[in-house]
KOLGU-611546 format. One record per residue (C-alpha): residue in three letters; y, x, z. Coordinates in steps of 0.25 Angstrom, whole numbers. Layout:
BEGIN
rest/c2/c1/c3
ALA/Y/X/Z
...
END
This chain:
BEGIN
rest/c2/c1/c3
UNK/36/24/270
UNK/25/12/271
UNK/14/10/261
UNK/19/-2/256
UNK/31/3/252
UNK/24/12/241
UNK/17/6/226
UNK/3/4/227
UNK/-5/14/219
UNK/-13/9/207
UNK/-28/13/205
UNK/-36/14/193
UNK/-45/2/197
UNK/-33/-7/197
UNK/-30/-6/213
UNK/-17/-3/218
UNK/-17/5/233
UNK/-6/3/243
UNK/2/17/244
UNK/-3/22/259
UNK/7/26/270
UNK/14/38/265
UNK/12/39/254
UNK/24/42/243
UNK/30/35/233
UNK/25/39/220
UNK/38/45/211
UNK/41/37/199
UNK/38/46/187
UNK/45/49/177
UNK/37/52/165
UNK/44/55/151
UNK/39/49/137
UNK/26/53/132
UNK/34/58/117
UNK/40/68/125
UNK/26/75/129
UNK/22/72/115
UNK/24/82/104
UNK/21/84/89
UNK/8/90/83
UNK/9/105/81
UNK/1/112/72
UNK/-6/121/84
UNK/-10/107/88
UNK/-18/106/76
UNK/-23/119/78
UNK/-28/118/90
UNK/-35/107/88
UNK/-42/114/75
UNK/-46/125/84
UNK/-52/115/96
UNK/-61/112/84
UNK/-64/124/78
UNK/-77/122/77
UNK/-76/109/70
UNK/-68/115/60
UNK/-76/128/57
UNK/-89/119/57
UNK/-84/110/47
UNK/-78/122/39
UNK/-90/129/39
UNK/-99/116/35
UNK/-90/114/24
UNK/-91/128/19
UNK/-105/129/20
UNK/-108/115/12
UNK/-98/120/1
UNK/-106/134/1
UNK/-120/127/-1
UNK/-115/117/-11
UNK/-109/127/-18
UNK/-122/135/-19
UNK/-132/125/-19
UNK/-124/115/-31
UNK/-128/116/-45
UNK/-118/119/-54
UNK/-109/108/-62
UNK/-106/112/-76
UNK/-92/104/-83
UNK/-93/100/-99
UNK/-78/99/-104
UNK/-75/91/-117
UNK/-60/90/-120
UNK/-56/76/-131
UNK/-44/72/-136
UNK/-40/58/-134
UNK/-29/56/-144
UNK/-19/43/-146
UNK/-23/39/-159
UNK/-34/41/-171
UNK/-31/51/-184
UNK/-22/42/-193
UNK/-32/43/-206
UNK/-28/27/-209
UNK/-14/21/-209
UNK/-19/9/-202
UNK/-24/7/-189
UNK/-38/6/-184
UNK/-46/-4/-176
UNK/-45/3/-164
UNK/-32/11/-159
UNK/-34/21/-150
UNK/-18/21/-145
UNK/-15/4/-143
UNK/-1/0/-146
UNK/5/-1/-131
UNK/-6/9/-124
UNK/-1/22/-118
UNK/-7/35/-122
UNK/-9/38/-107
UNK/-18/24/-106
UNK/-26/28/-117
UNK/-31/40/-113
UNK/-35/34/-100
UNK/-42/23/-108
UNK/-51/35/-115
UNK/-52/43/-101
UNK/-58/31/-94
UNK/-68/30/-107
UNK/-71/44/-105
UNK/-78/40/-93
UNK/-82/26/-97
UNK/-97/23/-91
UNK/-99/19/-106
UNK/-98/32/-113
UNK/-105/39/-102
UNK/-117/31/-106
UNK/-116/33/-120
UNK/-114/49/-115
UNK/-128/49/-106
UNK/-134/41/-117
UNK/-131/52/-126
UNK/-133/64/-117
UNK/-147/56/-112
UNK/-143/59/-98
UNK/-153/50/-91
UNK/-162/62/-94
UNK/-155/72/-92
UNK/-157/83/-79
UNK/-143/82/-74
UNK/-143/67/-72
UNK/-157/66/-68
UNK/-154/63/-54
UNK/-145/52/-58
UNK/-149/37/-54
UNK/-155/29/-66
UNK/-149/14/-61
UNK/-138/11/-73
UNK/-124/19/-72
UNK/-128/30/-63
UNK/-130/37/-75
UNK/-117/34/-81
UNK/-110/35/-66
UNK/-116/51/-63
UNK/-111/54/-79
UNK/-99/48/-76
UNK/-96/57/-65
UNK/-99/69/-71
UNK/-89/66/-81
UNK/-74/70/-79
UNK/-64/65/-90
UNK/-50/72/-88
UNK/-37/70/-97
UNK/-30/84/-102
UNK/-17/82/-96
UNK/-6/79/-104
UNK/-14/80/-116
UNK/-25/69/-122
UNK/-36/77/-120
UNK/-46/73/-110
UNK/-57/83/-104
UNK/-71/77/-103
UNK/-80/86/-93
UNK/-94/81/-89
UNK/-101/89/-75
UNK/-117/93/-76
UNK/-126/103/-71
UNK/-130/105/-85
UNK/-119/111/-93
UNK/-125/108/-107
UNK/-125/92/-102
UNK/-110/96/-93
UNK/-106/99/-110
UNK/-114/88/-117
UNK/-109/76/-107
UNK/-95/80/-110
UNK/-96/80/-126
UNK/-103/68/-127
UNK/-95/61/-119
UNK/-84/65/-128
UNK/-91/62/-141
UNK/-97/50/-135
UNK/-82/45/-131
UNK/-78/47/-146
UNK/-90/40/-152
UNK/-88/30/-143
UNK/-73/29/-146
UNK/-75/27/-160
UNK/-86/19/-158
UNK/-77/9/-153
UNK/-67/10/-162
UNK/-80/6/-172
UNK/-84/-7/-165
UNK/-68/-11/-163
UNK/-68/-8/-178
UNK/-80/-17/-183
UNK/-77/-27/-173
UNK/-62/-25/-179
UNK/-69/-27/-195
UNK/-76/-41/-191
UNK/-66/-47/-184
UNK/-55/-43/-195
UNK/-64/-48/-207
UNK/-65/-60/-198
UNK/-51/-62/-197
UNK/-49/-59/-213
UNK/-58/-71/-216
UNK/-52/-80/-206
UNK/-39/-76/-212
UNK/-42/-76/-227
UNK/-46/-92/-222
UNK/-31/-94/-214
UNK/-26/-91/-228
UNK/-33/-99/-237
UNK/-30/-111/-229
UNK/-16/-109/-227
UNK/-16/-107/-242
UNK/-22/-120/-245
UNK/-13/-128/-235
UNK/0/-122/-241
UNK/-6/-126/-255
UNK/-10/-140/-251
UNK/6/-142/-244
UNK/11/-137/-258
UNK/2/-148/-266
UNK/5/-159/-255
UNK/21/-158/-256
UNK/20/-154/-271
UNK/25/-140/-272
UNK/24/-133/-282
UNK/29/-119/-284
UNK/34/-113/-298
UNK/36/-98/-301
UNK/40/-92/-287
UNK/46/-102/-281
UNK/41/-107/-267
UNK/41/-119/-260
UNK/51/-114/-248
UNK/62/-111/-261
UNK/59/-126/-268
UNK/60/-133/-254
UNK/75/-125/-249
UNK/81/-128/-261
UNK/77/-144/-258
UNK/81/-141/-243
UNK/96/-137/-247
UNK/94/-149/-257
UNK/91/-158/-246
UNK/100/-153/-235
UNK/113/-154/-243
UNK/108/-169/-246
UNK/107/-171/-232
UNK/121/-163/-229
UNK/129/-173/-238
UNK/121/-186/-234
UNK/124/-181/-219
UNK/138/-180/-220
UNK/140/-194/-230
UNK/133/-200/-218
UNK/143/-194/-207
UNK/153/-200/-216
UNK/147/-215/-218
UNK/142/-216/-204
UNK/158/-213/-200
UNK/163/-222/-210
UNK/152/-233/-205
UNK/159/-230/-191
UNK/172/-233/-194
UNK/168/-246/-202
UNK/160/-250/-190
UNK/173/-248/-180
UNK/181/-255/-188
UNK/172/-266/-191
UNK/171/-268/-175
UNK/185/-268/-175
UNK/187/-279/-185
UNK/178/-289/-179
UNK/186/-286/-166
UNK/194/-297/-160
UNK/208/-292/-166
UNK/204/-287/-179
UNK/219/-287/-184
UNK/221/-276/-176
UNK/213/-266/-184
UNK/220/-257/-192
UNK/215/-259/-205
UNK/218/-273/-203
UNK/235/-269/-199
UNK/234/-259/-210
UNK/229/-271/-220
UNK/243/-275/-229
UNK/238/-289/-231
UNK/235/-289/-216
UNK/247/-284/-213
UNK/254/-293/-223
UNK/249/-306/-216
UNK/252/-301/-204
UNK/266/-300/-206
UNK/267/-313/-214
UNK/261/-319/-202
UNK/272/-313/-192
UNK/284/-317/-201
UNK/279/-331/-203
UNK/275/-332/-187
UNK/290/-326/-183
UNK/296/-336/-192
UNK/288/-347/-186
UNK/293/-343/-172
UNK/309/-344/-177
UNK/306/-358/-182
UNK/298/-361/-171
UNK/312/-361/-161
UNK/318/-371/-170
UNK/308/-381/-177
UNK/296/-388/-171
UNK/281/-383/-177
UNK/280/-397/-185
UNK/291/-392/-193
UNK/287/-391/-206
UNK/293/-377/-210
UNK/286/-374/-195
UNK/272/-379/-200
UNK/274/-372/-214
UNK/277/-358/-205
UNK/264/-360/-197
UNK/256/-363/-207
UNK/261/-350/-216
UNK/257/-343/-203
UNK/241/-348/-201
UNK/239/-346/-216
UNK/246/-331/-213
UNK/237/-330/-202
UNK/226/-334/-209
UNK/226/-324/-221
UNK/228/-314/-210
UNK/216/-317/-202
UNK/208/-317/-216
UNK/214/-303/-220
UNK/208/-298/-207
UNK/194/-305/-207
UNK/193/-300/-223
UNK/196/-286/-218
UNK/185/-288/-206
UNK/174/-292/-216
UNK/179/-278/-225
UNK/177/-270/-215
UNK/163/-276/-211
UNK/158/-274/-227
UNK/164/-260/-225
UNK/154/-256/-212
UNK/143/-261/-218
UNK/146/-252/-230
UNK/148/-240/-220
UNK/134/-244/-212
UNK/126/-246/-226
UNK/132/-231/-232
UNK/128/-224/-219
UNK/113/-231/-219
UNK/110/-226/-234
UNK/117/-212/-230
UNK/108/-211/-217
UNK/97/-214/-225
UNK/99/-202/-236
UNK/101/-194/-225
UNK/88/-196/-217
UNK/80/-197/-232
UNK/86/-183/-234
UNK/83/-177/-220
UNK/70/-181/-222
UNK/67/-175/-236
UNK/73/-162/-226
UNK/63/-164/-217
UNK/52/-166/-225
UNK/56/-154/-234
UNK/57/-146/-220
UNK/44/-150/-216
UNK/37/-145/-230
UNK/44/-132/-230
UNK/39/-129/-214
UNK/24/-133/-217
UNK/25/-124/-230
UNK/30/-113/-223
UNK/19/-116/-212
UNK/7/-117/-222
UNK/16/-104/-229
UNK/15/-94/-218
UNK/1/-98/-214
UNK/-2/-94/-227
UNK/6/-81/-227
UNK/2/-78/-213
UNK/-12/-79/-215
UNK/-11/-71/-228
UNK/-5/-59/-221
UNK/-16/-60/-211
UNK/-28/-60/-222
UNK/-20/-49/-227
UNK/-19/-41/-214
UNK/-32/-44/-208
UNK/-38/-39/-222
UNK/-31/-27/-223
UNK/-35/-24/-210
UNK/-50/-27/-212
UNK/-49/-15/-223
UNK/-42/-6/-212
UNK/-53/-8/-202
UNK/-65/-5/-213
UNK/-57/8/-215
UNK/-55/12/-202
UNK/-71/8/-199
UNK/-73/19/-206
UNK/-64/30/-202
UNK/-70/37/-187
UNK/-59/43/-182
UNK/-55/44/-166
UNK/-44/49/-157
UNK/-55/55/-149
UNK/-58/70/-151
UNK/-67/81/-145
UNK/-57/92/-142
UNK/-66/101/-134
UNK/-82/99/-134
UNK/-86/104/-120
UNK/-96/117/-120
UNK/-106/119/-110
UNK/-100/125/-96
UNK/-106/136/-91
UNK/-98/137/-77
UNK/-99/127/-67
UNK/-88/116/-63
UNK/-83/114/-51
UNK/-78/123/-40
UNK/-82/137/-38
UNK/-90/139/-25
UNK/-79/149/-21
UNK/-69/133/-22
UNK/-81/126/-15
UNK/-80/136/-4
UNK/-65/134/-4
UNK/-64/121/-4
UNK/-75/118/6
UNK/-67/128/16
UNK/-54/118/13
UNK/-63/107/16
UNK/-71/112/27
UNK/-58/117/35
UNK/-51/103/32
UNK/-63/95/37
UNK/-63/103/49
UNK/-51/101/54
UNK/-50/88/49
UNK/-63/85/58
UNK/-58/96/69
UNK/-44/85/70
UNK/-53/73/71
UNK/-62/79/81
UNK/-49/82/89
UNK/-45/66/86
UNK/-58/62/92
UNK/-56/70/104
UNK/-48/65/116
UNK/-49/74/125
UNK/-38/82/130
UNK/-38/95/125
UNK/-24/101/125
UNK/-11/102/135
UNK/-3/96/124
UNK/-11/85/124
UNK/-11/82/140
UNK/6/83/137
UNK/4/73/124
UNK/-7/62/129
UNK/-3/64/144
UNK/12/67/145
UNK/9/77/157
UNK/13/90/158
UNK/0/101/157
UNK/3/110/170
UNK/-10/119/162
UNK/-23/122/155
UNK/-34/128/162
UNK/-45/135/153
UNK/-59/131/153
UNK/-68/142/158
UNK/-76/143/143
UNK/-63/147/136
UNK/-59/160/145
UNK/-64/174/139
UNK/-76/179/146
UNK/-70/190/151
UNK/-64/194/167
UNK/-62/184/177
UNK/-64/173/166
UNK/-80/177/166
UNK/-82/175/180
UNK/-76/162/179
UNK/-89/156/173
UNK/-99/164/182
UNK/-108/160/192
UNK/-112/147/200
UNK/-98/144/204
UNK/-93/143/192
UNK/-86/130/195
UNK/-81/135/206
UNK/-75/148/200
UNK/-68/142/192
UNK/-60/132/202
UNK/-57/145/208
UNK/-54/154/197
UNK/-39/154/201
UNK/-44/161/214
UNK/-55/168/208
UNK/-50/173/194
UNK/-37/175/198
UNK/-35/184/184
UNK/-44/173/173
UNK/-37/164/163
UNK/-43/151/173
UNK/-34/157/184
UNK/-22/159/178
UNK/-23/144/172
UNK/-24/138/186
UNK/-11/147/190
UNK/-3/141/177
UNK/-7/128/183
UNK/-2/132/197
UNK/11/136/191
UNK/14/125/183
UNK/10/116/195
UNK/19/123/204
UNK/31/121/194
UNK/29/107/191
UNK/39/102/199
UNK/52/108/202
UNK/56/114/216
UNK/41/114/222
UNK/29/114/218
UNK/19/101/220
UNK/14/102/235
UNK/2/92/233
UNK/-6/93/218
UNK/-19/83/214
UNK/-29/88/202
UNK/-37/79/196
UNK/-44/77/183
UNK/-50/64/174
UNK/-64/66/178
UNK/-73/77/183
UNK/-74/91/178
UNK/-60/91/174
UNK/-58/103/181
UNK/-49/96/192
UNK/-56/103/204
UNK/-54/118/198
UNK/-39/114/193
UNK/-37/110/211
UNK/-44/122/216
UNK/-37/134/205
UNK/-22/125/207
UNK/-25/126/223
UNK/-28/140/222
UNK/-17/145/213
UNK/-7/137/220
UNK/-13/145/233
UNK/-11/157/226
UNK/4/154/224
UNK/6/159/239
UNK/15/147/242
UNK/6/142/252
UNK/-9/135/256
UNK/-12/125/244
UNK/-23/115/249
UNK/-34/108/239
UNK/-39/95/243
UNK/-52/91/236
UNK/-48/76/236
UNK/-60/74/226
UNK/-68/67/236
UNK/-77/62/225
UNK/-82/73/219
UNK/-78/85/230
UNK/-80/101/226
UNK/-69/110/232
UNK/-75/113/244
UNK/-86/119/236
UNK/-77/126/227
UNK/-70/131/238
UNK/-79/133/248
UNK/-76/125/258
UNK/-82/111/267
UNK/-81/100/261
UNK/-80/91/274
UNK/-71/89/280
UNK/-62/86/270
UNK/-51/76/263
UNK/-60/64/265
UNK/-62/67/279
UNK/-48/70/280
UNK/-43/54/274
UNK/-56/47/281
UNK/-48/53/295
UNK/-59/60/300
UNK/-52/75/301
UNK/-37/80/299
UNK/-30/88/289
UNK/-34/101/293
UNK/-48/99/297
UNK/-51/99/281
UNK/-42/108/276
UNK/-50/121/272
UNK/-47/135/268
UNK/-51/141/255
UNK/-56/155/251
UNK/-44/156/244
UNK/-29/161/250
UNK/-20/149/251
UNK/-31/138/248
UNK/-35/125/256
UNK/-43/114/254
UNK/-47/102/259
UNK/-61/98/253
UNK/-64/82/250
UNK/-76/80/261
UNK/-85/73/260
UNK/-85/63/250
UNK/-81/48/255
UNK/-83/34/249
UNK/-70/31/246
UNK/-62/43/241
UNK/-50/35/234
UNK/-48/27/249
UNK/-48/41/256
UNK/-38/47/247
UNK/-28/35/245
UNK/-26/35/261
UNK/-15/38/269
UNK/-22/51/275
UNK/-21/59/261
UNK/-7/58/262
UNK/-6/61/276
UNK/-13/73/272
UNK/-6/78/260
UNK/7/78/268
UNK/0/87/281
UNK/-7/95/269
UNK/6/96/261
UNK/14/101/274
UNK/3/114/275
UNK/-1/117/261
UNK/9/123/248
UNK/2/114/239
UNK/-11/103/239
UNK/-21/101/229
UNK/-27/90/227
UNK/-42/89/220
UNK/-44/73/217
UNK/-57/66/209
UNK/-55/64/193
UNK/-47/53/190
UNK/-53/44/184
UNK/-65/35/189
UNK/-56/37/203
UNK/-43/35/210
UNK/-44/47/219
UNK/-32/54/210
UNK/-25/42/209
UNK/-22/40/224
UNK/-19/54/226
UNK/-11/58/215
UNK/2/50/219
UNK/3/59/232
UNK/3/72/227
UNK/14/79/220
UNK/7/82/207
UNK/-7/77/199
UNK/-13/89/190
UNK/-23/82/180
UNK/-34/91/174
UNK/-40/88/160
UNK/-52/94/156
UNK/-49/101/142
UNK/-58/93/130
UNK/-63/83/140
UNK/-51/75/147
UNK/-49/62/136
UNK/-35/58/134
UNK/-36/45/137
UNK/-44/47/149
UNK/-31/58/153
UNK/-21/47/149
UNK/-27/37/160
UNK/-28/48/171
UNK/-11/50/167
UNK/-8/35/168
UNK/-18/32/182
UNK/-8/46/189
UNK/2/37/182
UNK/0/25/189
UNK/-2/28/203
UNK/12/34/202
UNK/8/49/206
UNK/17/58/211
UNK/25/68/202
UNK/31/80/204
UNK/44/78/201
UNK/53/67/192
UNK/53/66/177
UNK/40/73/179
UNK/25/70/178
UNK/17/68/188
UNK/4/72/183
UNK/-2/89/177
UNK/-11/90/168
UNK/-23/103/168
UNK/-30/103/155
UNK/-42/111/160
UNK/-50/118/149
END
């Protein structure tokens, strides 16, 4: 297979490196949905991370407890004055009228008016009136108070506490001081001053009340007597004049009755004249028509009618002589001239009946004027008389209105004198507060308690946000949750294993580095061993059918504990039996197995990819049963160059033939790409993160750089890349 048949492999810088000859085609992953590595809180999670910081909490528990002790000690005691009043609805009813002021307003609520007297409990007003009858200015207790205006009333006012009974209209009224004689004073005079001060309104609202009504009365008292005199000078004016009991509104109804059946019978006598002036009218149009004969007065007429038929029988007549004399024939001429003078009568009748009926419409016309003028002569007497009786009734009422408010305004002047004089008030001392003689407040044994609540609160509150500030990686589950890899183990740190055995040794001495990279050979029996060989097992069963031949190790940055996690894996893979396992320092940067193991350091892998020796010229044998290893050399310029060349992957397939299993030291990760051009020609990557020192997001990008350059895994539906959280 070519090197241009492969995918270039991305680098971190941006570059992208042709695939060299040989080597393999990196497996496309499949990698399953991050949810599915996710899983909900549990409450040991929330433990742990209480326990982690421990000593947050216990610190902050402890300071809390400690300042609620001192406080408690060191504080000087608060003494409570308690005065109990009784607010009620309305005043004791001595009077059968009402007073000036009314405690229980028509439309207000209990509920509101109780409110209304708790917020003047604590009114800065009567506060004042309270420190300017306690002198409080001088007194010891307040001494420390500012003297600029209201600080006064302000740190009075916050000693004072009004709080209603409930269900009840009682009200509680408890003032704080270190002096328990002033804690008792400051609560009664509050309460006397609160009722002086209530009736001392309802004083003001009453002789405010008296002048303004003894205003009214004279304003009053003047309304009348000028509504008087108009309805005296209307009377004089129309010349009314009233005998006995009898009052103008009687007088001018009997005349409106009078008037209006007048005006009813001159009504109706026009209706009938102004019909019959109609009909004249019609048939006067009619007769000085063009065929006045037609009319049927004038065919009902019997001297009409008479001369009508004369004149027919005479004309017939003249028509039978006509066929047998001549018109000159003198009985002819006598016939005609019977006929005009016949005809002549006639149209006389009918003009003498024209001029009747003319005189008759002008009767009609001059009956209905006269009528028309009774009835608007009558209509105006009505109105007149109408107008009359509404400005009497006008200047009537004013008259009676403003003599019902004279009345009423007086009788209420009366009121308000008597009442001026009657101190009475809804308010009343129910309790007069004694002098204290225990403190108020919390007990130092509920200081105590209440500051353990706090302080173990605040710690764990403060222990979670440390833990929120923190991003290091400090639990397998989160390596599963942030990284969605699988852990293959967890290797302790040397600080947390007992002092005791094989675990004690581990620290001793110069070596100490170096015993701990080998404490799988060394310490066979300590914890440190037995968490490398759980690594080695889990290794071994990370893929099915055979375990992983060739096996890189790297870390994010130094000190991670990558080296010891290559040199303790090799050596418990060796221990397995299975056959010679190699470790390859391919950390060419930074090289230190060959002092660990005790071995040259030249010749070794960079000699090996620069050409100038073979495969078994730097493979060496370690002290330890099983073990090889081929140390970096001497250190070259360019470390990424050696290790991207065909050479290494010549290697690893003559070393894979020899060895059961090869491990691979690289550099850290990142600030190099020395573990990115390896870790797609082994089988498996195992990334180490340093407990409480690894960030998330730098692990992350580690993750998706292995990601990108397409490493090889295992096995299909499986990840590529394990994870040691070294301790």
């Amino acid at each position: 297979m070519s090197a241009s048949s492969h995918p270039p492999i991305p680098l971190p810088d941006g570059r992208a490196l042709p695939a060299p000859a040989g080597f393999p085609r990196a497996l496309e992953l499949t990698q399953s949905s991050p949810r599915s590595w996710e899983a909900e809180p549990h409450f040991w999670d929330y433990w742990r991370i209480v326990l982690r910081h421990r000593r947050t909490v216990i610190n902050v528990f402890l300071g809390t407890l400690l300042i609620a002790i001192v406080w408690s000690l060191t504080a000087r005691p608060v003494f409570t004055g308690t005065a109990l009043l009784r607010l009620e609805k309305e005043e004791p009813r001595i009077l059968k009228f009402e007073h000036v002021v009314r405690d229980d307003a028509p439309g207000e609520a209990g509920q509101t008016q109780l409110q209304t007297y708790y917020r003047l409990l604590q009114s800065r007003a009567l506060a004042n009136r309270v420190i300017a009858l306690l002198d409080l200015e001088r007194h010891p207790d307040f001494r420390g108070v500012g003297r600029r205006p209201g600080e006064l009333t302000s740190a009075f006012l916050e000693r004072l506490q009004v709080e209603p009974v409930r269900n009840t209209r009682l009200v509680k009224v408890a003032f704080q001081s270190r002096d328990p004689e002033l804690a008792a004073q400051g609560a009664n005079t509050l309460a006397e001053a609160f009722i002086t001060q209530h009736l001392d309104e309802k004083k003001e609202a009453t002789r405010y009340a008296t002048q303004f009504l003894s205003t009214q009365v004279s304003e009053a008292g003047q309304a009348l007597q000028g509504a008087e005199t108009q309805l005296s000078q209307f009377l004089e004016e129309h010349g009314i004049l009233f005998v006995g009991g009898e009052r103008f509104g009687e007088r001018v109804g009997e005349r409106q009755a009078l008037i209006s059946q007048q005006l009813v019978i001159l009504s109706d006598a026009l209706l009938k004249a102004k019909a019959e002036r109609i009909a004249k009218e019609s048939l006067l149009t009619q007769a000085t028509g063009a065929n006045p004969a037609t009319l049927p007065a004038v065919l009902q007429n019997p001297l009409i009618g008479h001369l009508k038929e004369e004149a027919t029988k005479l004309e017939g007549r003249y028509r039978e002589l006509s066929q047998a004399f001549k018109p000159d024939y003198p009985r002819m001429q006598r016939l005609a001239e019977n006929i005009a003078e016949v005809r002549q009568q006639l149209g006389a009748e009918i003009r003498r009946f024209a001029v009747s009926v003319q005189g008759e419409h002008r009767a009609a016309l001059q009956n209905e004027t006269e009528l028309r003028k009774l009835v608007e002569g009558q209509q105006g007497l009505a109105r007149k008389l109408d107008s009359q009786m509404a400005r009497y009734n006008l200047l009537r009422r004013e008259v009676d209105t403003n003599r019902e408010l004279h009345t009423a305004l007086a009788a209420r002047l009366k009121e308000t004198h008597i009442s001026a004089a009657l101190h009475t008030s809804n308010i009343a001392i129910v309790d007069r507060a004694d002098v204290p003689f225990r403190r108020s407040g919390s007990g130092t044994a509920l200081n105590l308690l209440i500051a353990c609540v706090v302080g173990l609160i605040g710690g764990v509150a403060l222990a979670f946000f440390f833990e929120y500030l923190d991003t290091s990686i400090r639990d397998p589950r989160q390596v599963e949750t942030i990284l969605h890899v699988p852990t293959l183990g967890l290797v302790p740190a040397r600080s947390a294993l007992p002092p005791d055995g094989d675990n004690r040794r581990l620290g001793e001495g110069d070596g100490a580095l170096g015993s701990f990279a080998l404490v799988a050979h060394e310490s066979t029996s300590s914890i440190l061993a037995e968490a490398f060989r759980n690594v080695r097992t889990s290794v071994v069963y990370a893929t099915p059918g055979s375990p992983p031949k060739t096996i890189l190790v790297t870390s994010l940055q130094q000190q991670d504990g990558k080296t010891s996690v290559s040199t303790n894996c090799a050596i418990s893979l060796a221990q397995l039996g299975t056959g010679d396992v190699l470790l390859v320092d391919a950390d060419m940067r930074h090289p230190n197995l060959h002092e660990i193991l005790g071995v040259p350091q030249a010749p070794g892998l960079s000699d090996l990819l620069a050409g100038g020796v073979g495969v078994a010229e730097v493979i060496r044998a370690a002290q330890i049963p099983g073990l090889y290893v081929i140390p970096a050399g001497p250190v070259p310029v360019n470390p990424a160059e050696l290790l991207f060349s065909p050479r290494f992957t010549q290697a690893l397939a003559i070393l894979g033939e020899r060895f059961a299993h090869i491990v691979i030291d690289t550099p850290p990760m990142l600030g190099v790409s020395d573990t990115l051009m390896l870790a797609p020609r082994v089988e498996g990557v195992v990334l180490v993160l340093r407990h409480g020192r690894t960030g998330r997001e730098a692990a992350q990008r580690a993750v998706q750089m292995l990601t990108s350059v397409r490493a090889r895994i295992m096995m299909d539906h499986c990840t590529h890349m394990h994870t040691i959280l070294a301790r």
